[in-house]
N, C-alpha and C positions, 0 to 999 in steps of 0.2 A: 504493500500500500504506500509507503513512505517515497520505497521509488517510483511510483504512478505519478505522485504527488511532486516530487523535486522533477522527472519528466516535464512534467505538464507545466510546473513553475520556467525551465527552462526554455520550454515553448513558445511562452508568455513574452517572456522578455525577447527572444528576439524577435518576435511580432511584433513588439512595442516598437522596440530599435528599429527595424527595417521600415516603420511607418514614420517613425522622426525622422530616418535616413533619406526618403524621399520626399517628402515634406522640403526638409532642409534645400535636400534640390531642386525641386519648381521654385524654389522661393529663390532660391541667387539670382535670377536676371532682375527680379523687380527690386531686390537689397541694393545690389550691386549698380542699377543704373541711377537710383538715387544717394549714392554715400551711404546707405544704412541709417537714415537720419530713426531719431527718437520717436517714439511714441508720444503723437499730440492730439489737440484738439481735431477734428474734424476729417483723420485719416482712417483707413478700413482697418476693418477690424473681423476677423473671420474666425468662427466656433465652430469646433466640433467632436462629436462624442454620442452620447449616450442620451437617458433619460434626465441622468443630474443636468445637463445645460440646456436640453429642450427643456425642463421646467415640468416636466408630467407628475400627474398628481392621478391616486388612484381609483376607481368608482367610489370607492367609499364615498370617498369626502369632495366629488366630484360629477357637477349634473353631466346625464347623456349628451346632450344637445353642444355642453363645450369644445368635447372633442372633434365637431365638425370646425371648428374656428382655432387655427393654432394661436392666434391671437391672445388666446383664454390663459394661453400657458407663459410663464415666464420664468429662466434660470439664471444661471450669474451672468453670463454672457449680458441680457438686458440690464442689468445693474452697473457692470462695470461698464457698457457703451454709456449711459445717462450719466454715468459720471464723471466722464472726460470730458466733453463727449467725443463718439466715436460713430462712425458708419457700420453697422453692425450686419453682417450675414451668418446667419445663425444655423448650421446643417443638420443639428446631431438629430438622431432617430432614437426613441425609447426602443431596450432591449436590444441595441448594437451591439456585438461582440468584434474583438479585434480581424478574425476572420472576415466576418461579413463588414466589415469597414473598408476590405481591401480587395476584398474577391466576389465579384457576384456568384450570388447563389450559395454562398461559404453558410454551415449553419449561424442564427441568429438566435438570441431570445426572446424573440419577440416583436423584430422589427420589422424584414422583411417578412419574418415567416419565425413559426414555433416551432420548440422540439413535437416531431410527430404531427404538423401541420405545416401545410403554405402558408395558412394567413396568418399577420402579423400586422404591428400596428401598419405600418407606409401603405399596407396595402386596403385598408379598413377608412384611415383618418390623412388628412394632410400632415407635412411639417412647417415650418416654417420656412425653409425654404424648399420649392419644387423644382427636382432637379432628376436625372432618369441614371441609371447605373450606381454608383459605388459613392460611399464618401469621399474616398479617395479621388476617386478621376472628379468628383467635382472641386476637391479643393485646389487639386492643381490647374483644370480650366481656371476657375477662378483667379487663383497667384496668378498666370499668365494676361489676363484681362484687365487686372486691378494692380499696377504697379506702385501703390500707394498703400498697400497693406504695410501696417507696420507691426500688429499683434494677429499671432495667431494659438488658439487654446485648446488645447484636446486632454480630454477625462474619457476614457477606456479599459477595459478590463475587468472590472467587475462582474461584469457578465459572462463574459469568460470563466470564471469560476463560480460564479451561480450555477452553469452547465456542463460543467467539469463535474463540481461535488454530487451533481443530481444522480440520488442510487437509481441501481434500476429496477423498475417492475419486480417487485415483489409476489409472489402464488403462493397464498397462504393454505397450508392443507385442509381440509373442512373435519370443523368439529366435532369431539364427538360429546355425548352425553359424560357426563363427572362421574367416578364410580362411586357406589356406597360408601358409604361411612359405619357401616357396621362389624368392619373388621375389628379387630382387640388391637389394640398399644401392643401386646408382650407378642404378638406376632408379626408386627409391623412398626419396627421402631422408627423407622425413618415417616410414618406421618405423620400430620399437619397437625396442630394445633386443634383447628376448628374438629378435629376427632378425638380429641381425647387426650393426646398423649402431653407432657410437659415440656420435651424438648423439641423443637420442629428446624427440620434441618433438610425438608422437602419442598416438592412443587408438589404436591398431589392437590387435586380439587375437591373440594369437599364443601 
């Protein structure tokens, strides 16, 4: 299990990496033909990720009717654009994993599609922004289009291990009836309490 686990952590990470790694690259022509100037008032500003920066909130505590308006949602990407301000393009899809970030079709938790189904949110609800394929290839059209980005944010992986840790499918055996309880203690030491006996050091049903 531990080596499943460090596997899957080592996985992780270079998915992360290889996604900063290209990232980093679409971004040099539009860094590089500006001098890399700082982070100001009224330059883009591009997010992306998961549910934390789409802002999604659950049925619970959330009317039906919101989720046709991504509008309805707001994560920190909207907070920190209002408080620069900032030109804000906002990508992330509830239930992203770093896979389906990068690879269409790659499993999702929930975005394009669930474990054990297609549909997921993008395909049910809008995001904030409408765009067709991959996180990826939109952030990099985008860096190419908008040489004035000068922030960009990505929260991923979580999900990742949401769907990692998910056991699997459990077949529980079917029941049967509890035996009597009218065995003697001096013949059945090992049961239960609820029969009699003073020490229980059993699972018997009783």
């Amino acid at each position: 299990m531990s080596n499943d686990r460090s596997l899957g952590a080592r996985r992780l990470s270079g998915l992360v990496v290889g996604l900063a790694v290209m990232l980093a690259v679409a971004v040099v022509p539009a860094t590089a033909a500006a001098d890399a100037q700082p982070v100001h008032a009224g330059v883009d500003y591009l997010a992306l990720g998961d549910s934390v920066a789409f802002g999604y909130r659950p049925p619970a505590v959330t009317a039906p009717a919101d989720y046709l308006d991504a509008s309805n949602f707001a994560g920190y990407p909207e907070d920190l654009a209002a408080g620069i301000p900032l030109m804000l393009s906002n990508a992330p899809c509830p239930g992203e994993t770093t896979a389906s970030m990068i690879t269409a079709g790659a499993q999702s938790n929930g975005c394009e599609n669930s474990v054990g189904s297609p549909v997921g949110y993008r395909t049910l609800f809008p995001l904030h922004v409408d765009y067709s394929g991959t996180q990826l290839s939109y952030a990099v059209s985008y860096l190419r289009s908008h040489p004035r980005t000068r922030l960009v944010t990505i929260d991923i992986g979580a999900n990742d291990l949401s769907y990692a840790r998910r056991p699997p499918p459990i077949t529980a055996p079917a029941r049967t009836s509890p035996p009597s309880c009218d065995r003697s203690p001096t013949t059945s030491p090992r049961y239960s309490r609820r029969c009699g006996t003073r020490r229980t050091i059993s699972t018997t049903w009783c």
